[in-house]
C-alpha positions as CSV (number, residue, x, y, z in Angstrom):
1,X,28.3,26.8,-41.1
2,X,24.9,27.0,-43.3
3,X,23.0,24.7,-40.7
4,X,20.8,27.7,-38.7
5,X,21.5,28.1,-35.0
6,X,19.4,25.4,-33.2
7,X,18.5,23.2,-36.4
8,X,19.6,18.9,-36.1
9,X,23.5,18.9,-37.7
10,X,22.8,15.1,-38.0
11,X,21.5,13.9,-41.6
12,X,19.6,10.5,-41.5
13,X,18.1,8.3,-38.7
14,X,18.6,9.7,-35.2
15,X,17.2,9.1,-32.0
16,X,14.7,11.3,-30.5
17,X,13.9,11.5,-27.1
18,X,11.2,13.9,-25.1
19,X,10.3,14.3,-22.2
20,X,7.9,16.9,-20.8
21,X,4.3,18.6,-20.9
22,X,1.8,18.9,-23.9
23,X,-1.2,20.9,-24.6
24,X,-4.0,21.1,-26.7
25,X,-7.2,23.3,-26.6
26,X,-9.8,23.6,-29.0
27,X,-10.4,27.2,-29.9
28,X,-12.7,26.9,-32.5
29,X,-14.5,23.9,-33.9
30,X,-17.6,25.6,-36.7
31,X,-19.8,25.1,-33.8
32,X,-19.7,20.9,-33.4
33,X,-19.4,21.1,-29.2
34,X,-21.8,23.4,-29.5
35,X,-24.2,21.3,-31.2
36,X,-23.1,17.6,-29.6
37,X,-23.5,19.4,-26.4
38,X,-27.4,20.6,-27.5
39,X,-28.1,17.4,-28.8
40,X,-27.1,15.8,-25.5
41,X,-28.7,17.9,-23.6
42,X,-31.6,17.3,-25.7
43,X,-31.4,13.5,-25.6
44,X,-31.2,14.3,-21.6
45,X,-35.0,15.5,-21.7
46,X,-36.2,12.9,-24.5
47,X,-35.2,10.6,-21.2
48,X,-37.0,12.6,-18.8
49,X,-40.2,12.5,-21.0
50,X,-39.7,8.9,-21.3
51,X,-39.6,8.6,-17.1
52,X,-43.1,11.0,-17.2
53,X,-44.8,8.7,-19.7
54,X,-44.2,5.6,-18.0
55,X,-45.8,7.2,-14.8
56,X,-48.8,8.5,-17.1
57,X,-48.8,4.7,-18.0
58,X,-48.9,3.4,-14.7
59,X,-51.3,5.8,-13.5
60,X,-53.4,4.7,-16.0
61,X,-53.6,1.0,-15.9
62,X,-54.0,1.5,-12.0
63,X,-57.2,3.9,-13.1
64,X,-58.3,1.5,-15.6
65,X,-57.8,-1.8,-12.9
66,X,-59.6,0.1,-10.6
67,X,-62.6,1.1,-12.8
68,X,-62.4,-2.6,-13.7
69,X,-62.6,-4.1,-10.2
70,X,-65.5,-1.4,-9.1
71,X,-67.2,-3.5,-12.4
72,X,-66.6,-6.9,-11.5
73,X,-68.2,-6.0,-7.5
74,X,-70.8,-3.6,-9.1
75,X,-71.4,-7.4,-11.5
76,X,-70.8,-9.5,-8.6
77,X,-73.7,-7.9,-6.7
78,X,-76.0,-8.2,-9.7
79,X,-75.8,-12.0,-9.9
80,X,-76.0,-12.1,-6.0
81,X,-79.4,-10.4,-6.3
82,X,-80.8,-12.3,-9.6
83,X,-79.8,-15.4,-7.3
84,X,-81.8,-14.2,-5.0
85,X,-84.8,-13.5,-7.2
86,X,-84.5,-17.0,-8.6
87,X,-84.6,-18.7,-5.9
88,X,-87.3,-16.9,-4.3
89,X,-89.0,-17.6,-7.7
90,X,-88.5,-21.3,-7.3
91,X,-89.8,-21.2,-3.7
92,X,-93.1,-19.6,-5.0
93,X,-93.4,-22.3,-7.7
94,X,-93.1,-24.9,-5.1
95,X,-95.2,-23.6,-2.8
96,X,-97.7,-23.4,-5.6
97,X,-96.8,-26.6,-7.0
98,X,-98.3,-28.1,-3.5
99,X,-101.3,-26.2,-3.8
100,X,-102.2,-27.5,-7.5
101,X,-101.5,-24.2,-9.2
102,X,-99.3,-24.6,-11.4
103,X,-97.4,-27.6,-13.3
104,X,-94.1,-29.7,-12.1
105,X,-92.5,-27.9,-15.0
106,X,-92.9,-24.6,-13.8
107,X,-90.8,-25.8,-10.8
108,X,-88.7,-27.2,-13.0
109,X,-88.0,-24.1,-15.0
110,X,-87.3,-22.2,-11.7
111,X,-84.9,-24.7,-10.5
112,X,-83.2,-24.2,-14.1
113,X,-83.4,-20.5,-13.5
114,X,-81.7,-21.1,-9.9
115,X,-79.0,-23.4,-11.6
116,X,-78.0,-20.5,-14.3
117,X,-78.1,-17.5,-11.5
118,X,-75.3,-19.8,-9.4
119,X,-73.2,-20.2,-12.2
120,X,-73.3,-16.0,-13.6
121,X,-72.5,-16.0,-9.9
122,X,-69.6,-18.0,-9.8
123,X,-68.3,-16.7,-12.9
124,X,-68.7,-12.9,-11.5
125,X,-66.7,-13.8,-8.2
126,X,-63.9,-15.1,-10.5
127,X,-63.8,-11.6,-12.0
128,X,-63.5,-10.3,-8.9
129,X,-60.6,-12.2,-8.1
130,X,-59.1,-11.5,-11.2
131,X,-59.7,-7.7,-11.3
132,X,-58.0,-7.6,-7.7
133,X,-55.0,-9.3,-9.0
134,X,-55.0,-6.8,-12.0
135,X,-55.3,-4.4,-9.6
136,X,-52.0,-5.4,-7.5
137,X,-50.3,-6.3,-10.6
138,X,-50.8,-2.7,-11.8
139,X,-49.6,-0.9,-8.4
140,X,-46.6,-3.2,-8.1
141,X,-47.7,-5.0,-6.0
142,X,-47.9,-9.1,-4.9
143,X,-50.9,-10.3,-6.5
144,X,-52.3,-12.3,-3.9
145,X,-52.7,-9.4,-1.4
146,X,-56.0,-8.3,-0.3
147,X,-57.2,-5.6,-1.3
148,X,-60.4,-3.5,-0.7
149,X,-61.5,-0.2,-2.8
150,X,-63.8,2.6,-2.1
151,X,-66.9,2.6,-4.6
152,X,-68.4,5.7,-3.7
153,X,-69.4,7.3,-7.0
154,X,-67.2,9.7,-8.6
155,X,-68.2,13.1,-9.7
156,X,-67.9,12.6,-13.7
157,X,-67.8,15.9,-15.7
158,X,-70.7,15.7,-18.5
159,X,-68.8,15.7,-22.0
160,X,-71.5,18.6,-23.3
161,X,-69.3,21.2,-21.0
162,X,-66.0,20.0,-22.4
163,X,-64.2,22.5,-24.8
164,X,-63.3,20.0,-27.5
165,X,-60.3,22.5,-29.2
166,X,-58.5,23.3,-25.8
167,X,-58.7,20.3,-24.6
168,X,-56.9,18.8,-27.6
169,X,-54.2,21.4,-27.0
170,X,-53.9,20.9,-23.3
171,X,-53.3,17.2,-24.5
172,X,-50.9,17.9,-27.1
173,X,-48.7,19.9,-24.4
174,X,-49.4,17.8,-21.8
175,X,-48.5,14.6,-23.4
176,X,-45.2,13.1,-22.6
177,X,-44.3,11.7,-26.1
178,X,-45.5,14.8,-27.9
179,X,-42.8,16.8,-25.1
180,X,-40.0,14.2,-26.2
181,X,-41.1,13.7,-30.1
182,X,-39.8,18.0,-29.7
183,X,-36.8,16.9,-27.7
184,X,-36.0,14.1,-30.6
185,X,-36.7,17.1,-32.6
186,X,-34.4,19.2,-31.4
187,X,-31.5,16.4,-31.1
188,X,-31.9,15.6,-35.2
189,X,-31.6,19.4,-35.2
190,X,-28.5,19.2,-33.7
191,X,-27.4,16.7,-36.0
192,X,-27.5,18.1,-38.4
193,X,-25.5,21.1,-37.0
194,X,-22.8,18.7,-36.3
195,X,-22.5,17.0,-39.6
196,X,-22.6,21.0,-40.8
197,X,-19.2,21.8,-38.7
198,X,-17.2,19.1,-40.3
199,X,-17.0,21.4,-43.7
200,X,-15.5,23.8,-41.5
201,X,-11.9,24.2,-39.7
202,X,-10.9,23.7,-36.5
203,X,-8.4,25.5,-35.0
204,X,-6.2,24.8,-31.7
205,X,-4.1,26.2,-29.7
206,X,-0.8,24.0,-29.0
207,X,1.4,24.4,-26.6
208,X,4.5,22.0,-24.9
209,X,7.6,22.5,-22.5
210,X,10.4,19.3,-21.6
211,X,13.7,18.3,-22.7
212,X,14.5,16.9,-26.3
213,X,17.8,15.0,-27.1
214,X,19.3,12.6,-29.3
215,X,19.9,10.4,-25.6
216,X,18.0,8.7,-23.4
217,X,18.0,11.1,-20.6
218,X,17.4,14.4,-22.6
219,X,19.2,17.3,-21.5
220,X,18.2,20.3,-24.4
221,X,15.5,22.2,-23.6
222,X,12.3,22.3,-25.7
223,X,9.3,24.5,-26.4
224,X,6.7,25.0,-28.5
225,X,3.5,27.7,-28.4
226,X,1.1,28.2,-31.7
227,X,-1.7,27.8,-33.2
228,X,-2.9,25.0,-35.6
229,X,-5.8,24.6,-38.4
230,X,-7.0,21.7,-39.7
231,X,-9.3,21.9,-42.5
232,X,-9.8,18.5,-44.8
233,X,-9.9,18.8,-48.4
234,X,-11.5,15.4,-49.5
235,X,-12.8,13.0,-47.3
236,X,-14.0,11.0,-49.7
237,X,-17.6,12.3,-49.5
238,X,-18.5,11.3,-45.9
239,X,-19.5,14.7,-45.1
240,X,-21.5,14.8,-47.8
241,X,-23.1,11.4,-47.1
242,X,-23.4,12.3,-42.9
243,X,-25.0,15.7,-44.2
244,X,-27.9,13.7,-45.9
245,X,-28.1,11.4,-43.0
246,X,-28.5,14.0,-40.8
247,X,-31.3,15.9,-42.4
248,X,-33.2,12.5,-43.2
249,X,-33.0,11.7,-39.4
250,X,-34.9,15.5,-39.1
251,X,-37.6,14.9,-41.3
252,X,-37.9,11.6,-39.9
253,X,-38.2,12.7,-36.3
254,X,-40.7,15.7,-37.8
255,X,-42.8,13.2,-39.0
256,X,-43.1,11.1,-36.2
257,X,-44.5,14.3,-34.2
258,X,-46.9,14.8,-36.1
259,X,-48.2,12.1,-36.2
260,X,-48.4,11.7,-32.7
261,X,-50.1,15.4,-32.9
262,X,-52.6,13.4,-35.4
């Protein structure tokens, strides 16, 4: 008769069977889905910044294999024209060769001259071909396509008219890794945040319904609704040690913004 209504009367090992439905729910947590959800969010843009730097990258090699194939024709056409003056040189020499003007070796030096002005010009149409390859290579695509550009000149914008301190801030907002060095920023941030929440408690709410019984198929029914806190005492100084992690990961990512800004 001292057992209280509803309390086991057996003492020692037992069976226990349950069947039925649990549920937990985070109430409060000191903020750590708060900051793991920041953090990914935040990791979420340092990936979209990542996407607009490699097409700032691929613009840019395609500018700079274009600007280096409009050299190699602009080259080309410069050895096609010495050639031409060379051997326009050596037929003057011959011709004055025959008429006892001048020596054999001024022939011979124009013939040299001619010799020279074939090779620059061989060695500029290899350019060529390799600046269209580059070219392909840089726009994706198969480098033995042909491939023509316009070389109409471009207007260029005289550096004397350039605003030296706003341009350096348009390129420190504009600049893909300086946009995601603030999102890495912002994730260590985070961090930090999240190694902050594990000093704190966590509470849930708790709550089950089924059948418990000492046999297999249960037939006692079984509730439970309440609240629970868990709060660790020592943990052996991981938090401490996740803490310092946390905040060197910060200044580590600070750092590495500036210097990009640098």
């Amino acid at each position: 008769g001292i057992v209280p209504p509803g309390s086991p009367t057996i003492i020692g090992p037992t069976n226990d069977w349950f069947t039925g439905v649990t549920t937990h729910y985070t109430l409060f947590d000191f903020g750590r889905r708060r900051a793991k959800l920041r953090a990914a969010q935040a990791r979420q843009g340092v990936a979209q910044e990542d996407v607009d730097r490699v097409r700032q990258d691929i613009a840019l090699s395609v500018h700079q294999a274009y600007f280096g194939l409009v050299a190699s024709l602009e080259t080309e056409g410069v050895a096609r024209r010495a050639l031409a003056r060379a051997e326009d040189h050596l037929r003057v020499a011959k011709e004055r060769k025959a008429a006892g003007a001048v020596p054999q070796a001024d022939v011979v030096r124009a013939q040299v001259e001619v010799a020279e002005a074939q090779l620059a010009l061989e060695r500029a149409e290899g350019l060529v071909r390799v600046a269209k390859g580059n070219l392909n290579t840089a726009m994706g695509l198969p480098v033995e396509r042909p491939v023509e550009v316009d070389r109409s000149p471009r207007e260029i914008v005289p550096p004397a008219t350039i605003n030296l301190d706003e341009a350096l801030k348009r390129a420190v907002s504009a600049r893909p890794e300086l946009r995601g060095a603030q999102q890495r920023i912002e994730a260590a941030r985070q961090g930090v945040s999240l190694a902050r929440s594990a000093y704190g408690p966590k509470v849930k709410g708790e709550a089950s319904w089924g059948w418990r019984d000492t046999s297999y198929f249960p037939h006692d029914k079984d509730w439970l609704v309440g609240v629970s806190i868990d709060l660790p005492i020592f943990t052996g100084f991981a938090r401490k040690h996740q803490m310092s992690g946390a905040r060197s990961a910060l200044s580590r990512e600070e750092a590495d913004a500036e210097r990009l800004t640098q």
